[in-house]
C-alpha positions as CSV (number, residue, x, y, z in Angstrom):
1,X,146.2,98.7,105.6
2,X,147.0,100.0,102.1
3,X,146.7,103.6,101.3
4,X,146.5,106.1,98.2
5,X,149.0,108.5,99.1
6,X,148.5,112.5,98.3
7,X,151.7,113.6,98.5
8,X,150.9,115.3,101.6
9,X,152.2,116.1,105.0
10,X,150.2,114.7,108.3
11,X,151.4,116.3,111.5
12,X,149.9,114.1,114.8
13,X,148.8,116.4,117.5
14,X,149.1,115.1,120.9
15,X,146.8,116.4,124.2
16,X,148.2,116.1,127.5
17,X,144.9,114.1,129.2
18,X,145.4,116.1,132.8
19,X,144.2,119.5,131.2
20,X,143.3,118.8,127.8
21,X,146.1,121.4,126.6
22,X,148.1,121.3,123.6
23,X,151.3,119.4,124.0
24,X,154.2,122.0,123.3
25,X,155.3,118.8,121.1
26,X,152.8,119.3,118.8
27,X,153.8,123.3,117.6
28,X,157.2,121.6,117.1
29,X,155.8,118.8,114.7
30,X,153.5,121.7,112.9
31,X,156.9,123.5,112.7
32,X,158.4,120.6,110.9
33,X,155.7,120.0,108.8
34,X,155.2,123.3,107.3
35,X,159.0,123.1,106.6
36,X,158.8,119.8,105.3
37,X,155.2,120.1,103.1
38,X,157.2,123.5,101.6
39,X,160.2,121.8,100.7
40,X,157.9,119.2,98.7
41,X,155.7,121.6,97.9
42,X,152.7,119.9,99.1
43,X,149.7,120.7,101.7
44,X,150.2,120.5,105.5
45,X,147.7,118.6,107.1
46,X,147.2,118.0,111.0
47,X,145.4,115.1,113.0
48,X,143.8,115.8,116.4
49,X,142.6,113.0,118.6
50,X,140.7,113.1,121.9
51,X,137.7,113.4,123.9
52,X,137.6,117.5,123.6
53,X,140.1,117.6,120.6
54,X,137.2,119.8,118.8
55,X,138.4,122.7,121.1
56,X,141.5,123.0,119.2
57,X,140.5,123.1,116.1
58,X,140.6,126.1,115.0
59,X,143.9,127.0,116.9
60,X,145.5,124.1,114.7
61,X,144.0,125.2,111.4
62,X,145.7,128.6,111.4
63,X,148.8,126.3,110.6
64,X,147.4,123.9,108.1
65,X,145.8,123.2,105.0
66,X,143.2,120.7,106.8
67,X,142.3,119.5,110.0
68,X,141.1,115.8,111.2
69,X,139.2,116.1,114.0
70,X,138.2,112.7,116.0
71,X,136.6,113.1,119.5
72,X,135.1,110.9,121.6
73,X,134.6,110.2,125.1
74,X,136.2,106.6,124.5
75,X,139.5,109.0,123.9
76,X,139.4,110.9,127.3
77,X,142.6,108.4,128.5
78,X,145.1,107.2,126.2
79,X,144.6,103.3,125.1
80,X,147.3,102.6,122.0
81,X,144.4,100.6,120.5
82,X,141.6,103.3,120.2
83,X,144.2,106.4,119.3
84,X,145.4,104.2,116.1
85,X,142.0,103.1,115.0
86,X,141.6,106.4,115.3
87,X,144.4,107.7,113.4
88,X,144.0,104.8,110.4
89,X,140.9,106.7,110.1
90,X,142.4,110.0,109.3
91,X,144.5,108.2,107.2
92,X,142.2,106.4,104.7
93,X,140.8,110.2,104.4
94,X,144.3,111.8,104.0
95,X,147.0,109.3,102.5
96,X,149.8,111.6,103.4
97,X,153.4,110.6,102.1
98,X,154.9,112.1,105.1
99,X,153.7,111.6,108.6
100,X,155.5,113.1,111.9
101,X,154.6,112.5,115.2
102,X,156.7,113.3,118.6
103,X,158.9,111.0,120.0
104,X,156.9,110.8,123.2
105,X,155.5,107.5,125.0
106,X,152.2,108.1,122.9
107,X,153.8,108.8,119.9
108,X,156.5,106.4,120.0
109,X,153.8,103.7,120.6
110,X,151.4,104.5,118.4
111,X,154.2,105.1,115.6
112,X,155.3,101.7,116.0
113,X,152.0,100.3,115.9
114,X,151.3,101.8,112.8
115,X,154.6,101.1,111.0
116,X,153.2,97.3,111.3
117,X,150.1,97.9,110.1
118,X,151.7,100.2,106.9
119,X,154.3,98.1,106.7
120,X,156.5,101.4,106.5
121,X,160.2,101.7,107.8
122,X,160.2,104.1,110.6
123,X,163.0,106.5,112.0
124,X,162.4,107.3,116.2
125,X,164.2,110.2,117.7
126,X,165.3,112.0,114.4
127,X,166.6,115.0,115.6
128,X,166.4,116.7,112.0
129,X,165.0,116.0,108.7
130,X,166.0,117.3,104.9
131,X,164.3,116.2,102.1
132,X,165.9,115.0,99.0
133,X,165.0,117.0,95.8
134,X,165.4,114.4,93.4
135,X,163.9,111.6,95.1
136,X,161.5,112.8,97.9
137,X,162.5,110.8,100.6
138,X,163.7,111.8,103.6
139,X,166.8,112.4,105.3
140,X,166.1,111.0,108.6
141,X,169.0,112.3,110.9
142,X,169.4,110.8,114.6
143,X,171.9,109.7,117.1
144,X,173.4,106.4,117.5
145,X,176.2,104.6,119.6
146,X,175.2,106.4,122.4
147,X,175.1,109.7,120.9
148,X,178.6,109.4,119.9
149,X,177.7,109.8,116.3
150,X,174.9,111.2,114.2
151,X,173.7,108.7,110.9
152,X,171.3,109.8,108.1
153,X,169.0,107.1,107.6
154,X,167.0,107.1,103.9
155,X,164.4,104.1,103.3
156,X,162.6,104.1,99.9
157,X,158.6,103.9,100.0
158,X,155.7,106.0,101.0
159,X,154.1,106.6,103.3
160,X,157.7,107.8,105.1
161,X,157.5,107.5,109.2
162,X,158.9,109.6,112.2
163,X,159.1,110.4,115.4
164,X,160.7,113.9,116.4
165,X,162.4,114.3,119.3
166,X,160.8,117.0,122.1
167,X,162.3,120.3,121.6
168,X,165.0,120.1,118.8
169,X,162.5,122.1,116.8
170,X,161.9,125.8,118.5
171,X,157.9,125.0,117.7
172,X,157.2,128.6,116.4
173,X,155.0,127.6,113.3
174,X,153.6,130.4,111.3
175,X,150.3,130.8,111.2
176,X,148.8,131.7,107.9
177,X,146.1,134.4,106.8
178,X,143.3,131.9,105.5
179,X,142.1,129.1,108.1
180,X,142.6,125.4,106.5
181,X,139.3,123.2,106.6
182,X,138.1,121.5,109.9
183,X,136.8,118.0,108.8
184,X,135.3,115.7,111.5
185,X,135.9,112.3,111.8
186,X,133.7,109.6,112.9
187,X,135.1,107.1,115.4
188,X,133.3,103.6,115.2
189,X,134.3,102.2,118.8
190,X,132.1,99.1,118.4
191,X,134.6,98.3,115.1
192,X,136.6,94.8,115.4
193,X,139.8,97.1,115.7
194,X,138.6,98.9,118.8
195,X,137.1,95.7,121.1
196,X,140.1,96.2,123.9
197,X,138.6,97.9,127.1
198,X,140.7,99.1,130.1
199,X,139.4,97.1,133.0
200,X,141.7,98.5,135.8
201,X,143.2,101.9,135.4
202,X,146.5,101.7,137.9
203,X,146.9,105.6,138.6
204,X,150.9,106.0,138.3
205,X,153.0,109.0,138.6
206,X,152.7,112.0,136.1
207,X,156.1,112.8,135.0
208,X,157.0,115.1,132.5
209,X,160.4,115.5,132.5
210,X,160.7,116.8,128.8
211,X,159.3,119.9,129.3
212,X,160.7,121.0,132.8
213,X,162.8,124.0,132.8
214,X,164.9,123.0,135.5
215,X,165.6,119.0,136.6
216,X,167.5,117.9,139.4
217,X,169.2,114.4,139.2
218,X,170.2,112.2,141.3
219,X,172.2,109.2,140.3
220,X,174.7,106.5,142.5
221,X,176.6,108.7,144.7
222,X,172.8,109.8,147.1
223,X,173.8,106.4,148.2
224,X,170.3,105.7,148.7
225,X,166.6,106.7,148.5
226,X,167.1,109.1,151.3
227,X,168.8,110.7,149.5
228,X,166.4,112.1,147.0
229,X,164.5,113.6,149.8
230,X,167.3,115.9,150.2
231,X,167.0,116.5,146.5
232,X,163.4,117.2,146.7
233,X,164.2,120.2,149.4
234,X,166.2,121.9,146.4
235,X,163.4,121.4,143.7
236,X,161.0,122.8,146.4
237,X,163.7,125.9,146.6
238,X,164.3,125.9,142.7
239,X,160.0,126.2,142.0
240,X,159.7,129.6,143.9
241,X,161.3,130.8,140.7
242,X,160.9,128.9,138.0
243,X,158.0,127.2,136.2
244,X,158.5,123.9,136.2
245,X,161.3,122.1,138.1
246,X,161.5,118.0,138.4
247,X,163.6,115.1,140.1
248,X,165.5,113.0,137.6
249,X,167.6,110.4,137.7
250,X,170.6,108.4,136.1
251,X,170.0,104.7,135.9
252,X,171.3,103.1,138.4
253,X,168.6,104.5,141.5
254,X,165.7,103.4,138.8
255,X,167.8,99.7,138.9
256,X,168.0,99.6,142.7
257,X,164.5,101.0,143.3
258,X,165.3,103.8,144.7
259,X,162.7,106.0,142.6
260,X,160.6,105.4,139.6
261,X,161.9,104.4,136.3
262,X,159.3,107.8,135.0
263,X,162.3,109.6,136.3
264,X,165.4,108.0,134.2
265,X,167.6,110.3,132.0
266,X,169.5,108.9,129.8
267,X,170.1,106.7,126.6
268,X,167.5,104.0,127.9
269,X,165.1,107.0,130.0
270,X,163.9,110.3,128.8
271,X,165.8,112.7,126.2
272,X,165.4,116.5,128.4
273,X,167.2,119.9,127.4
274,X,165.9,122.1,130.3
275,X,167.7,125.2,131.0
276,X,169.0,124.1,133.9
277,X,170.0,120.9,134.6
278,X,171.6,119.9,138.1
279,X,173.3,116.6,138.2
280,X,174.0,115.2,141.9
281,X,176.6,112.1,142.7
282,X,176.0,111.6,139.0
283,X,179.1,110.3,137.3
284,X,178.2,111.0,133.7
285,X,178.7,107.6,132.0
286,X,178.1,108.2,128.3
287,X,174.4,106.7,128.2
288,X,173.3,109.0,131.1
289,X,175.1,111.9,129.0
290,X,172.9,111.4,126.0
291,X,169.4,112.1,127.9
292,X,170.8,115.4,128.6
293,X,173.1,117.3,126.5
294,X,171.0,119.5,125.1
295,X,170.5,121.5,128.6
296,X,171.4,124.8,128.3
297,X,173.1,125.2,132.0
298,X,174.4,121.8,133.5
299,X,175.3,121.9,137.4
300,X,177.5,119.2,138.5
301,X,178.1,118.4,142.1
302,X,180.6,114.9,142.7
303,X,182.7,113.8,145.7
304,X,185.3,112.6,142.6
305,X,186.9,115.3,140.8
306,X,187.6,113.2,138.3
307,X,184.0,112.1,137.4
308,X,183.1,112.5,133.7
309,X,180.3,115.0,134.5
310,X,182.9,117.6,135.3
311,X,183.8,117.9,131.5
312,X,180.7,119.1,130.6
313,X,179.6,120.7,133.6
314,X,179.5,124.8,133.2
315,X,179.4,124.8,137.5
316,X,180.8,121.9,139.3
317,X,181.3,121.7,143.3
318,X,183.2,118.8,144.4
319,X,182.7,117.2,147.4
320,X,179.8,115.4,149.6
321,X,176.3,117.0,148.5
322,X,175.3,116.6,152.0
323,X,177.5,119.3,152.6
324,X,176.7,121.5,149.7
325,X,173.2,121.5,149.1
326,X,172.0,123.1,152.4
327,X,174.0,126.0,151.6
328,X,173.1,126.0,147.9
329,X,169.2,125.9,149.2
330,X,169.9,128.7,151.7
331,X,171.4,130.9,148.4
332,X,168.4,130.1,146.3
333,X,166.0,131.2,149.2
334,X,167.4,134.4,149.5
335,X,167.8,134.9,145.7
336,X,164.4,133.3,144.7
């Protein structure tokens, strides 16, 4: 696909399907973009795809210069194959030098899809973004070996690809005085790009561990899948006062089977930075550390005292959580 680029910036929109509500994601990516399209001094436009996206609309256009609306009922369920037929549409329309979409399953596969298709370099995770005066590309910055180290990565050529990662940006866009333009989209589902049906639908798990405000993982040292039952009895305790609380884990229970791999922190799992995050017989090998560094509060509790965890931990308790959690659950209870 070749495109006349504007000069413009394209922030993607992403719906969660359960509730057809706004992803948080997507205020962070209209947050970038309207720091981005200023530094360039260009328009802001944003892309909305889905089988009710029409109903946010107008909520999005008090951010933007235009809106691309495509709706459909063929979009009620996310299939990779629609969503980008969908979004080349916007982009023959639009030709935006800059696109940004969130670095969540979604995004990351549809931005990857699409990176083929442009034959455009792109940059996953960036945690920030600058853009250079002089030559107008930009400063992709992310984390590498193991989050030990962040690059800057610059590739030359438009349109210029990324993923943001989930709650770097604060997503408090400014919304501006005059409405930008709402332009529907037609999708053409019976097109040669859009033949792929879903025949079975396997229902799996809905896990959204990036916008929990409190997880509780379990890694090796629960000893087995028992031992996230006990877990769960905290979460249970932990939800009387707080939003959204959700089981995680380190890699090693997702190896054995002991829970799903929808639940992995970690360098190879989910990126998180709840407010609170409790780690249980967790060790804290570096990759696990990446997934959750960010967290505002991090709870340790280890039968080694000489577990890595401890040196980031702002509470630790050392000893067997068998023993420590049925207290800690009691204290919650009365406090919650």
């Amino acid at each position: 696909m070749v495109l006349t680029m504007s000069g413009g910036v394209l922030s993607v929109m992403e719906i969660n399907e359960e509730d057809n509500s706004l992803d948080n994601t997507s205020f962070e990516l209209l947050e970038a973009g309207g720091v981005l399209s200023k530094e360039a001094g260009t328009t802001i436009s944003a892309a909305i795809i889905g089988r009710k996206a029409s109903h946010h609309a107008d909520n999005v256009a008090r951010y933007v210069d235009r809106v691309y609306v495509v709706e459909h009922e063929a979009l009620a369920s996310f299939n990779p194959y629609l969503h980008l037929h969908a979004l080349e549409k916007v982009l023959k329309l639009e030709g935006p030098s800059y696109i940004l979409m969130g670095h969540t399953y979604k995004g990351v596969d549809i931005a990857a899809r699409l990176a083929a298709r442009l034959k455009a370099p792109l940059t996953t995770d960036c945690i920030g973004l600058e853009l250079d005066p002089q030559t107008r590309l930009l400063k992709r910055r992310r984390q590498v070996y193991g989050g030990a180290v962040i690059a800057t990565f610059i590739y030359q050529g438009e349109p210029q690809l990324v993923t943001l990662r989930p709650k770097v940006w604060r997503g408090r866009a400014e919304p501006r005085q005059v409405m930008g333009d709402i332009i529907q989209v037609d999708l053409d589902i019976n097109s040669s790009a859009s033949k792929l049906r879903v025949i079975e639908r396997v229902k799996e798990e809905a896990v959204r561990l990036d916008d929990a405000d409190v997880i509780v993982s379990g890694g090796r040292g629960l000893g087995g899948p028992d031992g996230f039952k006990e877990l769960e009895k905290l979460r249970s305790a932990l939800a009387k006062g707080f939003k959204k609380v959700e089981i995680g884990s380190s890699r090693p229970p997702v190896d054995k089977g002991w829970i799903s791999s929808s639940r992995q922190v970690g360098l190879t799992g989910e990126k998180v930075s709840p407010m609170i995050y409790i780690a249980v017989g967790i060790s804290g090998a570096t990759q696990h550390i990446v997934g959750m560094e960010k967290s505002k509060l991090v709870v340790a509790i280890n039968s080694d005292k000489g577990a890595p965890i401890f040196t980031m931990a702002d509470i630790g308790a050392v000893g067997d959580y068998r023993q420590i959690l049925p207290s800690f659950i009691k204290k919650l209870e009365e406090l919650l």
